[in-house]
Backbone as a ProteinNet text record, in pm:
[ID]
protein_1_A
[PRIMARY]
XXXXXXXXXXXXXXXXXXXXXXXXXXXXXXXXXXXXXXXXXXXXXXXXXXXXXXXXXXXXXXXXXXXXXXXXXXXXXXXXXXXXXXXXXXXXXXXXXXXXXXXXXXXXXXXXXXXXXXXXXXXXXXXXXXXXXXXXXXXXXXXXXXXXXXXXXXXXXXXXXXXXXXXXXXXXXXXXXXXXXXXXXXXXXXXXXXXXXXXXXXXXXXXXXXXXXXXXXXXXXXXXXXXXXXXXXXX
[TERTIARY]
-11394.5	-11327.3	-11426.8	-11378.6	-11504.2	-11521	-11577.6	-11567.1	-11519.7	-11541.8	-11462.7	-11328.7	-11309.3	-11129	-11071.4	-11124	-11085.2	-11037.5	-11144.9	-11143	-11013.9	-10958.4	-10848.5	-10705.4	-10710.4	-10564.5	-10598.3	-10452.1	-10401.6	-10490.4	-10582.2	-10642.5	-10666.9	-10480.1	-10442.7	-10409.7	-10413.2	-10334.8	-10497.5	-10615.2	-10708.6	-10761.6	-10731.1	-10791.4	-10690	-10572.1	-10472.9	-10548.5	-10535	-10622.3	-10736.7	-10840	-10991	-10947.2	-10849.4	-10813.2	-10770.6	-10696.4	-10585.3	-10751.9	-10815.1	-10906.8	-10979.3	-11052.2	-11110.9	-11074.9	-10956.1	-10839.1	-10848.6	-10817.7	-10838.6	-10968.5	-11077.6	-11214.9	-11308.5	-11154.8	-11165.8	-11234.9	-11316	-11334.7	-11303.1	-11111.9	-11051.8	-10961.1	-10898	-10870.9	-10718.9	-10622.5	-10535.7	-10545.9	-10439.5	-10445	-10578.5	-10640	-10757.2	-10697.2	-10758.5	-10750.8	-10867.1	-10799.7	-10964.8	-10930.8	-11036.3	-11038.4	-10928.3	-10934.5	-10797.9	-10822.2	-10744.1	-10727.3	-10808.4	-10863.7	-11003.4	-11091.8	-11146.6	-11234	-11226.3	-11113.7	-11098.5	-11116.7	-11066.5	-11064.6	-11242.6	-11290.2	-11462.8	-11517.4	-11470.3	-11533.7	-11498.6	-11389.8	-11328.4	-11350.5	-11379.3	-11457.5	-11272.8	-11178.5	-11070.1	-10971.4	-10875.8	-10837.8	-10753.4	-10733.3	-10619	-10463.7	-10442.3	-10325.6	-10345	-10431	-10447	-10428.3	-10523.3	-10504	-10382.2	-10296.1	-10160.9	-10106.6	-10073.2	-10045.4	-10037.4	-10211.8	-10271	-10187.3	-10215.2	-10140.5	-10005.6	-9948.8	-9778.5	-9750.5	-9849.5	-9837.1	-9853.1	-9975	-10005.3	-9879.9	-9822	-9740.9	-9627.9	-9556.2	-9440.4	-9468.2	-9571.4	-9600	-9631.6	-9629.1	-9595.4	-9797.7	-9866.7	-9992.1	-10051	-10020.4	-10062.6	-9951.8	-9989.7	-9865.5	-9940.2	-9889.4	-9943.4	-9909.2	-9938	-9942.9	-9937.7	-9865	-9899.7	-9980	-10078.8	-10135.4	-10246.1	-10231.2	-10322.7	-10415	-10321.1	-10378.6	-10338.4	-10440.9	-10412.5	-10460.2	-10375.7	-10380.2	-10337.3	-10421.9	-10438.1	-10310	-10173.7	-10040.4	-10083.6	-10109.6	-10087.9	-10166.6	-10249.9	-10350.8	-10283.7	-10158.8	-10079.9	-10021.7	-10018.2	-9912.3	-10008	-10125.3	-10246.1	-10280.1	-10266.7	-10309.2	-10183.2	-10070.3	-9972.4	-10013.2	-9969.9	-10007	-10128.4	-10234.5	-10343	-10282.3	-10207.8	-10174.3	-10058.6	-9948.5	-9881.9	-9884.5	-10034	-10123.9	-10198.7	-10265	-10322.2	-10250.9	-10146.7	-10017.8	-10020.5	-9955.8	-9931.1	-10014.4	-10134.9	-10265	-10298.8	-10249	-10285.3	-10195.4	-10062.7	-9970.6	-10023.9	-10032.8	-10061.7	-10198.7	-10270.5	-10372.4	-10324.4	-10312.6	-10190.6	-10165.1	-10040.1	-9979.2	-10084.8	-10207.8	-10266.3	-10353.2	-10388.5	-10491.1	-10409.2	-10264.3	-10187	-10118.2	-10105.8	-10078.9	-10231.9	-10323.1	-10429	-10496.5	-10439.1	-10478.2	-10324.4	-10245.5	-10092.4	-10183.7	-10270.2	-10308.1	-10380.6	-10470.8	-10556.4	-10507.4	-10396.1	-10382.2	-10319.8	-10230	-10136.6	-10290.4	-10371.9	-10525.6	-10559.7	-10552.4	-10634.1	-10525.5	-10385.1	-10318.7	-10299.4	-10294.8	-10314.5	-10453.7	-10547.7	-10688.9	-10664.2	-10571.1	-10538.6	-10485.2	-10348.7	-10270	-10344.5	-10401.3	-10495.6	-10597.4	-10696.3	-10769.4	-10669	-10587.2	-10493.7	-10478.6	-10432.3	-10404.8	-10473.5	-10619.7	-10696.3	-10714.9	-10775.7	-10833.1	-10681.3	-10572.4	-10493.5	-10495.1	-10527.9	-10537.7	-10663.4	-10767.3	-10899.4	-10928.8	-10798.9	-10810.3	-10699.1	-10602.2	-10545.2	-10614.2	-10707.8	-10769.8	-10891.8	-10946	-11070.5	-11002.2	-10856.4	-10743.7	-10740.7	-10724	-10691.6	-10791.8	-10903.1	-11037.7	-11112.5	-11024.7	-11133.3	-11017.4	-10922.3	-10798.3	-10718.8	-10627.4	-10524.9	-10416.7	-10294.3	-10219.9	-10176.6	-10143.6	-10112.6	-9987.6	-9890.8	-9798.8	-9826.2	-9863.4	-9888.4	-9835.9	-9769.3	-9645.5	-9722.7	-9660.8	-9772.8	-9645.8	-9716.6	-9604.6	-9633.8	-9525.8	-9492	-9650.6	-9687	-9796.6	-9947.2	-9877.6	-10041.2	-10109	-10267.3	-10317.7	-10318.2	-10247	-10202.4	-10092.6	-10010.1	-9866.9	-9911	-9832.4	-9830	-9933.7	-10009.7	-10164.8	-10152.3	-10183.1	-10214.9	-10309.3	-10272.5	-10393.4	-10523	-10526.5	-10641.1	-10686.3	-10644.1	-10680.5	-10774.6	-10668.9	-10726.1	-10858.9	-10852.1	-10963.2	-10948.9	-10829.6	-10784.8	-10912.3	-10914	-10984.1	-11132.5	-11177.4	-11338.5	-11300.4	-11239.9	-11252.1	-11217.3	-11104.4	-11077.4	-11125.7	-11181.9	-11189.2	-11059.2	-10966.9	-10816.4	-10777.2	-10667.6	-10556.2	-10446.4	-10363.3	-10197	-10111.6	-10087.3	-10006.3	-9864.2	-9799.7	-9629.3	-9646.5	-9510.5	-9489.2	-9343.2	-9321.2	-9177	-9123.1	-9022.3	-8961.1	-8825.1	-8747.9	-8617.8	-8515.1	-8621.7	-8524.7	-8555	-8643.7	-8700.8	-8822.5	-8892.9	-9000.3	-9100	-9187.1	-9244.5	-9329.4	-9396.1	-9467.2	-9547.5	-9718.4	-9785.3	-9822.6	-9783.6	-9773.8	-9927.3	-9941.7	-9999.5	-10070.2	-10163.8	-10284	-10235	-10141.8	-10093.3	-9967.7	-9944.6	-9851	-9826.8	-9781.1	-9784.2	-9677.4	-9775.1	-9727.8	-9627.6	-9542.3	-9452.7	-9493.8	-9426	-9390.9	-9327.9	-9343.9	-9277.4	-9204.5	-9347.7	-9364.9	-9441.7	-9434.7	-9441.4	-9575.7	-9701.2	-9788.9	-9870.7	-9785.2	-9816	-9994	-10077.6	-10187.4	-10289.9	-10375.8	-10457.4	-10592.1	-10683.7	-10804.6	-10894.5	-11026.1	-11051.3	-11034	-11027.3	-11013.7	-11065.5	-11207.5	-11234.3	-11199.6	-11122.2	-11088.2	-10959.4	-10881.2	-10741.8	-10775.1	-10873.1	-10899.9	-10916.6	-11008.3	-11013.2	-10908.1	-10801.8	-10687.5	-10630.8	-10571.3	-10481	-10540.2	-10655.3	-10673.5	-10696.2	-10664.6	-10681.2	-10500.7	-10402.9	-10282.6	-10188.7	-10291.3	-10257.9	-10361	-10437.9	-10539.5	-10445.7	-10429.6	-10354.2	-10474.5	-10456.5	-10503.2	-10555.3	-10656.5	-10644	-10557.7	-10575.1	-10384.8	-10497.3	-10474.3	-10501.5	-10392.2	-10459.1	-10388.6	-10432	-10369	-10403.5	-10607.8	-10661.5	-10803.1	-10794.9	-10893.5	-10827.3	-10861.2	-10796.2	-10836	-10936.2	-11019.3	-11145.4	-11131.8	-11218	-11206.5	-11324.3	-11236.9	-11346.9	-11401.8	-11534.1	-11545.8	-11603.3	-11560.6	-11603.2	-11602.1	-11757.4	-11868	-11866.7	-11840.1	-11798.7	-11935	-11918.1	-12048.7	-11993.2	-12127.6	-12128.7	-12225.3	-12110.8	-12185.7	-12213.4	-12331.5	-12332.7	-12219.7	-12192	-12069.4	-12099.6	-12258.1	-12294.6	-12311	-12301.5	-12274.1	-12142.7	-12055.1	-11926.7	-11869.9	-11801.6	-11734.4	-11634	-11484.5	-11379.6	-11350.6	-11366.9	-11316.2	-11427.2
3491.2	3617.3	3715.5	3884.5	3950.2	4003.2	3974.2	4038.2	4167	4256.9	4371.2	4334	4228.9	4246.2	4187.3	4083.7	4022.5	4085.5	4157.9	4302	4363.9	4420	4484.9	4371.5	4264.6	4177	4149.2	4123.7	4104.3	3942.3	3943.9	3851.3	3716.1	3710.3	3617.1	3541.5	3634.7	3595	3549.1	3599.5	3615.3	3470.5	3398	3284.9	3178.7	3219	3127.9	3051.9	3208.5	3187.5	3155.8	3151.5	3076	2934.6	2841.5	2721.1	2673.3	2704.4	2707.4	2677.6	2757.9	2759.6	2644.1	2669.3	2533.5	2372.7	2333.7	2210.1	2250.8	2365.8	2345.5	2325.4	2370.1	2314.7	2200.4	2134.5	1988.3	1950.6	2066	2041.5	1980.4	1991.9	1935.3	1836.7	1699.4	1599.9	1592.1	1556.4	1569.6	1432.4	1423.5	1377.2	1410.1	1444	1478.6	1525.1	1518.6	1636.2	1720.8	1867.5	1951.6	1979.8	2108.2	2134	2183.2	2156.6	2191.8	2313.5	2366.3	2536	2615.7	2551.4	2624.8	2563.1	2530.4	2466.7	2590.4	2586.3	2699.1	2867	2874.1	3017.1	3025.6	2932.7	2974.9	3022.6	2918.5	2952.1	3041.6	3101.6	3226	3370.4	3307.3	3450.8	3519	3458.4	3530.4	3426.1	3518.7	3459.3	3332.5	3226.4	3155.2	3150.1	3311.2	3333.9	3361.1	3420.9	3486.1	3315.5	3200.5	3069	3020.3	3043.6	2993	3052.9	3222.2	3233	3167.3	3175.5	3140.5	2992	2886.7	2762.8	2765.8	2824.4	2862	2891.6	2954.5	3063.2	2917.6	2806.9	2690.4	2597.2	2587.3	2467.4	2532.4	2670.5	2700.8	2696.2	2672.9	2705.3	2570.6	2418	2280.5	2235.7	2327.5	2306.5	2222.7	2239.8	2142.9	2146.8	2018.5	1976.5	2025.1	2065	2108.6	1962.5	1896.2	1798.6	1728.3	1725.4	1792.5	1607.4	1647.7	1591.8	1515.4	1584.4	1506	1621.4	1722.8	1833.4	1893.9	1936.3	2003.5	1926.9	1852.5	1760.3	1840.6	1795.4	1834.9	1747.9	1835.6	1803.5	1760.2	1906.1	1859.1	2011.8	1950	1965.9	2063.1	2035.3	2122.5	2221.1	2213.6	2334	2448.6	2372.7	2509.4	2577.7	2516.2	2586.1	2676.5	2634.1	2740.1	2846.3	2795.7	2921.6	3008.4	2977.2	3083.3	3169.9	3101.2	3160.5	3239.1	3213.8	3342.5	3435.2	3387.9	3514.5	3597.1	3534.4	3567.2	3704.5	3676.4	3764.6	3824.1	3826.2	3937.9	4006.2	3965.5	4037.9	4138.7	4104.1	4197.6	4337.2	4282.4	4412.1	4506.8	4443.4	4494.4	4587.4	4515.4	4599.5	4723.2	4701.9	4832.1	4893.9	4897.8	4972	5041.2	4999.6	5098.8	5151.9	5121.9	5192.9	5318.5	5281	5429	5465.8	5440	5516.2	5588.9	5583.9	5645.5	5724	5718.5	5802.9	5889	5901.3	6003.8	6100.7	6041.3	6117.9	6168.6	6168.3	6226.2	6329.3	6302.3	6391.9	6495	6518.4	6559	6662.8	6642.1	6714.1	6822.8	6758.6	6812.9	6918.9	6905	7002.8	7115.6	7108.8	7176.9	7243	7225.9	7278	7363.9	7323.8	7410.9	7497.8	7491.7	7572.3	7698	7663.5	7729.7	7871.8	7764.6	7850.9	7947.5	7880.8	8011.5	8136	8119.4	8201.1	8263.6	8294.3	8316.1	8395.5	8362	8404.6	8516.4	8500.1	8614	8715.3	8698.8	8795.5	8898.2	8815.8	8902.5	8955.4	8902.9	8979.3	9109	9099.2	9172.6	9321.4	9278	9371.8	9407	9379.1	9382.9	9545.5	9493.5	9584.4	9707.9	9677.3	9835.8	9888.3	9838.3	9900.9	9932.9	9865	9947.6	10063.7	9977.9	10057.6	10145.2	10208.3	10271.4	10386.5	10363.6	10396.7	10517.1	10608.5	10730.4	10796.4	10891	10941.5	11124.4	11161.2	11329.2	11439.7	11515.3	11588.8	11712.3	11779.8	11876.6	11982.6	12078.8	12174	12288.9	12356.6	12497.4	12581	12575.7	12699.4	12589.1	12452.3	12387.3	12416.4	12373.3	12382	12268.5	12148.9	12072.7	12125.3	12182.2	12211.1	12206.9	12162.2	12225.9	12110.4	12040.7	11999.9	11893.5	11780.4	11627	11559.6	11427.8	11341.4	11389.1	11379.9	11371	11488	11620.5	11704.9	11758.5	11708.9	11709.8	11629.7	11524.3	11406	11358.7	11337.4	11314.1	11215.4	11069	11002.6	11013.4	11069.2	11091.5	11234	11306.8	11424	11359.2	11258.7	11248.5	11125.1	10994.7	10883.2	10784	10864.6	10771.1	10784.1	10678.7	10589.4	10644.3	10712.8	10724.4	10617.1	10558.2	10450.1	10464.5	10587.3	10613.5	10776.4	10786.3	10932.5	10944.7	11005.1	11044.3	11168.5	11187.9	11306.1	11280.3	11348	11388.2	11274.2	11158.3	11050.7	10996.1	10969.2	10839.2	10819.2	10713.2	10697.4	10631.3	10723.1	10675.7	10594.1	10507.2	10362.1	10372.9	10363.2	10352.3	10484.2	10619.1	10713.6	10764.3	10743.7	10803.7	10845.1	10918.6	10980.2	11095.5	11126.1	11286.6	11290.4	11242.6	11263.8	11438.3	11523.8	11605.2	11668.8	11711	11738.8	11821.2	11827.4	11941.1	11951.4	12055.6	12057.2	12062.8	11946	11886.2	11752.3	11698.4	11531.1	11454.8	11348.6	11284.5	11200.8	11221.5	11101.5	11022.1	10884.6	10773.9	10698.8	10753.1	10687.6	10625	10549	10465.5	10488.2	10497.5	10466	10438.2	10457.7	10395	10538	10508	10621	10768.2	10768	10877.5	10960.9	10913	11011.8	11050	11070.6	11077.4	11271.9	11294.1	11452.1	11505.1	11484.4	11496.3	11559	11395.9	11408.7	11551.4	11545.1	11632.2	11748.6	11810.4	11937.7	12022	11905.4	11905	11969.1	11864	11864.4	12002	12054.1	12178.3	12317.4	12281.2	12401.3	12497.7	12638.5	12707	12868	12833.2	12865.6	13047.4	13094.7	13248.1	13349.8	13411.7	13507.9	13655.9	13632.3	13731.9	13914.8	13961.1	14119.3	14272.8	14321.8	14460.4	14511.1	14531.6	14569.3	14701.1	14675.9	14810.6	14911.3	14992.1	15164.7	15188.2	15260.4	15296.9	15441.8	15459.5	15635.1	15699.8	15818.6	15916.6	16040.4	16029.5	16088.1	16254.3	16366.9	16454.6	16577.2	16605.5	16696.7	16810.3	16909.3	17040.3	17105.9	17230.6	17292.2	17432.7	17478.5	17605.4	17714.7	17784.9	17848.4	18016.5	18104.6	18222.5	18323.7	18358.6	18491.9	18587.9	18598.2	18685.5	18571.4	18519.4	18381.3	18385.6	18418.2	18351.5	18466.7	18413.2	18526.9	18407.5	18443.5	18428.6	18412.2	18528.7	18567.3	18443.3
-4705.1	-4735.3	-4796.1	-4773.4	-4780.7	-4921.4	-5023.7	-5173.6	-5179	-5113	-5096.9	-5074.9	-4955.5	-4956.6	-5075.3	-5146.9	-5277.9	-5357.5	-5417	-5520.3	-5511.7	-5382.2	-5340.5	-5391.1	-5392.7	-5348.5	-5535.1	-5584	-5729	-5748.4	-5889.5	-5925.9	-5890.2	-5935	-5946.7	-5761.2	-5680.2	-5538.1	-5492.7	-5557.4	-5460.5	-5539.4	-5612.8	-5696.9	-5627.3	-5549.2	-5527.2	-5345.9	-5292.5	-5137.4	-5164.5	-5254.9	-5225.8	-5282.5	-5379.3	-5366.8	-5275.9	-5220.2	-5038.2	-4969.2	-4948.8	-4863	-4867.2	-4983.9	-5043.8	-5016.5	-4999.2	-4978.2	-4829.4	-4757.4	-4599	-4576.8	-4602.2	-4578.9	-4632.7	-4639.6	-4756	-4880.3	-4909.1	-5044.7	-5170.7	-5134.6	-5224.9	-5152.8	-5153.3	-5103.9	-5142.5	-5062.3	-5120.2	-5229.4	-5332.1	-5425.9	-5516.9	-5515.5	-5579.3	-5708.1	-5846.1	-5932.5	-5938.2	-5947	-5940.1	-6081.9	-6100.4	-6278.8	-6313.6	-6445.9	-6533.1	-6575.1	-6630.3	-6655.4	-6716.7	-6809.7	-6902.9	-6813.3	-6742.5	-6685.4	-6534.6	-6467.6	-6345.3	-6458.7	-6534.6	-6580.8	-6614.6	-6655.1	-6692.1	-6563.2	-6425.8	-6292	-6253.6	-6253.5	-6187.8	-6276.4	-6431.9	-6508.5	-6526.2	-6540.7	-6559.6	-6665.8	-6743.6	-6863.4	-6828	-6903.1	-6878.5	-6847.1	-6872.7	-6811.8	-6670.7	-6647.3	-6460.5	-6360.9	-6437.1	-6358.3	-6362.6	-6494.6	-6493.2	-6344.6	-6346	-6279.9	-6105.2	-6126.4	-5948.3	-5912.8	-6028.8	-6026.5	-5955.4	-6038.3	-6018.4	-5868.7	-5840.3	-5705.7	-5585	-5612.8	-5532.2	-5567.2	-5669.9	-5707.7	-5603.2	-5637.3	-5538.7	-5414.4	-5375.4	-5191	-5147.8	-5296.5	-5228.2	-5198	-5271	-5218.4	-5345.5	-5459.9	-5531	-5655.4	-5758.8	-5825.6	-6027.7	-6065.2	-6203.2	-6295.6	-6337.7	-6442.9	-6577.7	-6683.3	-6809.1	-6807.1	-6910.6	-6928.8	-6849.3	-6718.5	-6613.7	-6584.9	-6544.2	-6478.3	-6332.5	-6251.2	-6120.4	-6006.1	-5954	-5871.6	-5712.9	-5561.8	-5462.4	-5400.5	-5323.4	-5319.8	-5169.8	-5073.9	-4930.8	-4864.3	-4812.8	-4693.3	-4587.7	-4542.4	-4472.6	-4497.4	-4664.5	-4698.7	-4758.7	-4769.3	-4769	-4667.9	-4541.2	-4397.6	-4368.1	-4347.3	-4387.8	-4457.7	-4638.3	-4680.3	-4648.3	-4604.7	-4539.6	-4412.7	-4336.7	-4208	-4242.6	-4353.9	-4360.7	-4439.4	-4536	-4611.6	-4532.6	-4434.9	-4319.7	-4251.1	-4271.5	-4142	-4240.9	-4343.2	-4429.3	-4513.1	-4475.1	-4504.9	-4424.3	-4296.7	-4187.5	-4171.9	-4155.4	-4190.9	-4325.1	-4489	-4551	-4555.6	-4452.2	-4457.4	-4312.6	-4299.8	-4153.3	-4224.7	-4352.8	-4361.9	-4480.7	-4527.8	-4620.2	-4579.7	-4388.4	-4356.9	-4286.3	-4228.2	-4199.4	-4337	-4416.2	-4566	-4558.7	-4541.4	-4575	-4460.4	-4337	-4260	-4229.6	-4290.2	-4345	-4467.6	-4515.1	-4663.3	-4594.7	-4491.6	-4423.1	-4348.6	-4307.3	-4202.4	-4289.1	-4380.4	-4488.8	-4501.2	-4546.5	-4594.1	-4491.3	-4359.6	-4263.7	-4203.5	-4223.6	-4177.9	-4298.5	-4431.4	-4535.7	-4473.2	-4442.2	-4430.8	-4333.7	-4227	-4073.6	-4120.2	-4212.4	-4276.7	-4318.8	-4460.7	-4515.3	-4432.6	-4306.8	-4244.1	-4134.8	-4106.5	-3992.1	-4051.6	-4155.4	-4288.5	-4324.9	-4334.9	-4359.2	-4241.6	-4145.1	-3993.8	-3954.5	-3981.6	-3964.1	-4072.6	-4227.3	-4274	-4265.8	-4196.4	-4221.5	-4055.6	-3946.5	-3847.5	-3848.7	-3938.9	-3951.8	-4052.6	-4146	-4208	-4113.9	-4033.1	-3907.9	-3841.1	-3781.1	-3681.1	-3765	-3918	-3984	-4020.3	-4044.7	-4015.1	-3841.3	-3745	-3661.9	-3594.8	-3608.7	-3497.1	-3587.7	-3580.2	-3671.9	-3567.8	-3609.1	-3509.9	-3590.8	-3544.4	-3580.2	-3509.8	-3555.5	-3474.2	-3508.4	-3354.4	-3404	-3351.5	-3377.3	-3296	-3239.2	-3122.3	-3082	-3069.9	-3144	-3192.4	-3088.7	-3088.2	-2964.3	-2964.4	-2869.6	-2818.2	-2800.3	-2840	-2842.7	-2726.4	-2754	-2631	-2586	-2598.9	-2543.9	-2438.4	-2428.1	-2378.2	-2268.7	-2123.4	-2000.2	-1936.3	-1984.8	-1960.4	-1961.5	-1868.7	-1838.9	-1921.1	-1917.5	-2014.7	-1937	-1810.7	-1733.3	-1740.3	-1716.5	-1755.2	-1887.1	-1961.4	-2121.9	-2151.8	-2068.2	-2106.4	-2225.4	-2278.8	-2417.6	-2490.1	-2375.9	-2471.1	-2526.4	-2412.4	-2431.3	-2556.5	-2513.4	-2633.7	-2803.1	-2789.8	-2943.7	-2951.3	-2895.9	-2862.4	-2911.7	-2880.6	-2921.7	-2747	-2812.8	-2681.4	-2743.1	-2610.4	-2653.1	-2606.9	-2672.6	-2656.4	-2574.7	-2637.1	-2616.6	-2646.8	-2604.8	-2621.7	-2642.9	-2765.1	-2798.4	-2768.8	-2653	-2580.2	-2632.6	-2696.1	-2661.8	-2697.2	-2776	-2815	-2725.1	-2659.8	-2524.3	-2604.7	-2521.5	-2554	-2424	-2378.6	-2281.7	-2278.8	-2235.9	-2310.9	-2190	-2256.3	-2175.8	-2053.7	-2097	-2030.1	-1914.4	-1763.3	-1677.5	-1708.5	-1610.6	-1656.9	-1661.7	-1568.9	-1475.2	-1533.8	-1662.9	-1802.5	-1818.8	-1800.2	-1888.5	-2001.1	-2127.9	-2262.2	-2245.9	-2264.9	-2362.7	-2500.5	-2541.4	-2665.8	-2752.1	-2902.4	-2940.2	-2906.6	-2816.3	-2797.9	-2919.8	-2954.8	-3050.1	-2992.6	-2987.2	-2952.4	-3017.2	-3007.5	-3114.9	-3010.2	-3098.4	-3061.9	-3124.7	-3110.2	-3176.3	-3140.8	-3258.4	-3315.4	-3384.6	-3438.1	-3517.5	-3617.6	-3789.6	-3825.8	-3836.3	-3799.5	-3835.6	-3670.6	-3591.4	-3489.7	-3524.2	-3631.5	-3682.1	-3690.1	-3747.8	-3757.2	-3601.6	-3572.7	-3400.1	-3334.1	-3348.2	-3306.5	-3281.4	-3463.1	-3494.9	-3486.7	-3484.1	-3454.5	-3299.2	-3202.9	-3052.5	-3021.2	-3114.2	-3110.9	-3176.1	-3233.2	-3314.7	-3325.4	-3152.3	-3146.1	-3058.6	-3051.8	-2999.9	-2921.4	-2803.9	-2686.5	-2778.5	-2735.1	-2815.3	-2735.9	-2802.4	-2751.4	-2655.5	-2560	-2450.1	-2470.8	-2579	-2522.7	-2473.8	-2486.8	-2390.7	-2500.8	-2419.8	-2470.3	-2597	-2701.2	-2755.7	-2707.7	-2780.6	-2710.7	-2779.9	-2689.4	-2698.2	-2816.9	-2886.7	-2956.2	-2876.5	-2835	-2818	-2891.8	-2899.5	-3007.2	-2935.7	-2951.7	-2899.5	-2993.2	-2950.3	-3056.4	-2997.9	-3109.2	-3094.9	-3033.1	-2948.9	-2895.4	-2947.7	-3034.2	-3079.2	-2941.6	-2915.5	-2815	-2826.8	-2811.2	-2897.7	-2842.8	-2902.4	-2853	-2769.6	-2712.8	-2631.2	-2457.8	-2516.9	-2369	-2365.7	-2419.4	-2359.4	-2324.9	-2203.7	-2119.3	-2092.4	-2126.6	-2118.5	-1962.9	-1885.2	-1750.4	-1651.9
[MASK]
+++++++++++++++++++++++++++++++++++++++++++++++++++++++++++++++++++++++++++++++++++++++++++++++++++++++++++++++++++++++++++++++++++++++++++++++++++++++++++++++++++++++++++++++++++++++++++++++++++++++++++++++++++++++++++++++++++++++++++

């Protein structure tokens, strides 16, 4: 048995299976007496209660007989091979169930860790989105120089480097609007970019065409001519 697995199993069970063993690898004979209790507790380095115990544990399993005054006498050869074989078995389950008790603690860890990083990786892609992207809603009021005029026309994106996403008309909402879209006014256009095209935007949406009117009137300016009174003839 492996000193590591020893270590693991209660003192007293692991002093019970190396006697068992001992009597199956005939060491000990049946009828034999082996050492008496201060004599096993010096070899085993454990107190005289831990051997009581181990005793107790061989006497109930019919493997050897406790004695007063004689001592620890070797019962039966058979009932030690037993007890190994259904320590054996229940060594094996027990060790099952603490190597999946311990790969449950593992996994319990490793999904906390999944937990954790998803969590993470969505909040810092979600702060990534509001730093590069930003959605905006910008109304284009009567006379824009938007009015009348197609995305394509406009070249919206190269001019503001935003995307119109939708367009709010009249209590609709057009999603994803054409190239050959055109504005009215007092459409709602919800569009996205990164922020510093938010000014862009709104001053494209609220530039108003210059107002074409009649030329002014010219002044004319007209300079008096003094002419001598002996030049002028009326007739």
């Amino acid at each position: 048995m492996k000193e590591g697995h020893v270590a693991q199993l209660s003192r007293y069970v692991a002093i019970a299976v190396d006697i068992a063993a001992r009597i199956v690898r005939g060491e000990y004979r049946e009828g034999q007496k082996i050492f008496g209790r201060s004599t096993l507790a010096g070899k085993y380095n454990v107190s005289p209660e831990t051997i009581r115990r181990s005793l107790i544990l061989l006497q109930e399993t019919g493997i050897v007989n406790v004695l007063p005054g004689i001592g620890v006498v070797v019962k039966s050869h058979r009932a030690a091979e037993v007890y190994l074989t259904e320590y054996g078995q229940k060594q094996v389950l027990k060790d099952i169930q603490e190597r999946l008790t311990e790969l449950l603690r593992e996994r319990d860890q490793v999904d906390a860790e999944i937990e954790r990083l998803t969590r993470d990786l969505l909040d810092y892609t979600f702060k990534m989105v509001g730093r590069l992207q930003k959605i905006d809603e910008v109304r284009v009021i009567p006379g824009s120089f938007l009015v009348g005029k197609t995305l394509v026309e406009l070249n919206f994106r190269v001019r503001t480097g935003a995307t119109v996403l939708s367009i709010y008309r009249n209590g609709r909402e057009l999603l994803t609007p054409e190239a050959d879209t055109v504005i009215q006014a007092d459409d709602v256009l919800i569009v996205v970019g990164p922020p510093e095209v938010k000014e862009a935007v709104y001053n494209l949406a609220r530039q108003v065409p210059e107002q074409e009117g009649p030329a002014p009137e010219q002044t004319i300016k007209v300079e008096q001519s003094v002419i001598p009174e002996e030049e002028y003839n009326p007739g």
